[in-house]
C-alpha positions, 0 to 999 in steps of 0.5 A, spaced: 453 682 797 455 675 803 462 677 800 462 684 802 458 683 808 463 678 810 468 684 810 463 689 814 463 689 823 456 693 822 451 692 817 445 697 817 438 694 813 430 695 813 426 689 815 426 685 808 433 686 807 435 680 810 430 676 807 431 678 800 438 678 801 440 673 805 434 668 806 433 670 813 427 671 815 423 674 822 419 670 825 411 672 824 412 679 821 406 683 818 409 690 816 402 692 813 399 691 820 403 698 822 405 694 829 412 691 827 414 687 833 421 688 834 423 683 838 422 678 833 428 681 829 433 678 835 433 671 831 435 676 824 442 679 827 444 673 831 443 669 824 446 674 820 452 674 826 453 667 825 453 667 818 458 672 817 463 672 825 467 680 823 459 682 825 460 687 832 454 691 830 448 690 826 442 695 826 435 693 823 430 699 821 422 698 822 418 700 818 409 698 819 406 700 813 399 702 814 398 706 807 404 711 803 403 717 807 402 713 815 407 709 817 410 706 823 417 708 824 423 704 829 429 700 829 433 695 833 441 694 835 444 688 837 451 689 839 454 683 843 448 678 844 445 686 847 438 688 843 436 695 843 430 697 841 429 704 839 422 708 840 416 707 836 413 713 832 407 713 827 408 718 822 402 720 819 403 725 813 409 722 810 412 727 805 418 724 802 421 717 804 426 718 800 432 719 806 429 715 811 435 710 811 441 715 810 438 720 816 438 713 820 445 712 819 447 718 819 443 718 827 446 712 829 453 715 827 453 720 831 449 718 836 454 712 837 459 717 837 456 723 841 454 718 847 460 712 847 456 706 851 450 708 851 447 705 845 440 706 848 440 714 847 445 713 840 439 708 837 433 712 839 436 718 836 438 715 830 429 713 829 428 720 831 433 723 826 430 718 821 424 720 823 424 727 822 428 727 815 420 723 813 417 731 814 421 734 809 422 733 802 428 730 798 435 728 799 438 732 805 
């Protein structure tokens, strides 16, 4: 993976990526608390841009994990030494995780494309388009 990652200018990862993958791990975390502080994740995507300098962007979702069907749902943005964070939603009746990560990308695509510098408005729309896609069984 750090080989492919050195050719990337933006990664997209869940809390535990950077960790399994990379060895990088955020300050203090307890996603089983339900309450995923995301200001910890700052040290993550600055660690990662420094371990591989072609990143320009790199989005991180958050996932508090109260049980299988209630979560919390958000995610963080670094771009240029500025960290967005995204709202924070409680999804109580997960119907399908299966998606999340791929409607949060596709969100985060469109939302940077649609509103250009405004990487607040483009990262809140990729949470809430990943959080929409929990309601709603299956693969889009």
């Amino acid at each position: 993976m750090p080989e492919l990652v050195r050719h990337c200018d933006v990664v997209v990862g869940n809390e535990e990526d950077a960790e399994k993958v990379f060895g990088i791990k955020a300050p203090e975390t307890d996603v089983t608390s339900g309450k995923v502080d995301a200001a910890k994740y700052r040290c993550v995507c600055e660690e990662l841009v420094r371990q591989f300098p072609s990143l320009k962007m790199v989005a991180i979702t958050l996932r508090g994990s109260l049980s299988a069907s209630h979560n919390t749902w958000s995610a963080v943005l670094w771009e240029n030494g500025q960290v967005y964070t995204g709202p924070t939603f409680d999804i109580t009746d997960i119907v399908d995780r299966v998606g999340g990560g791929d409607a949060f990308v596709g969100g985060l695509i469109y939302g940077l494309r649609t509103y250009g510098a405004d990487h607040q408005k483009a990262l809140s729309f990729a949470v809430a388009a990943s959080c929409l896609k929990h309601t709603v069984f299956g693969e889009l």
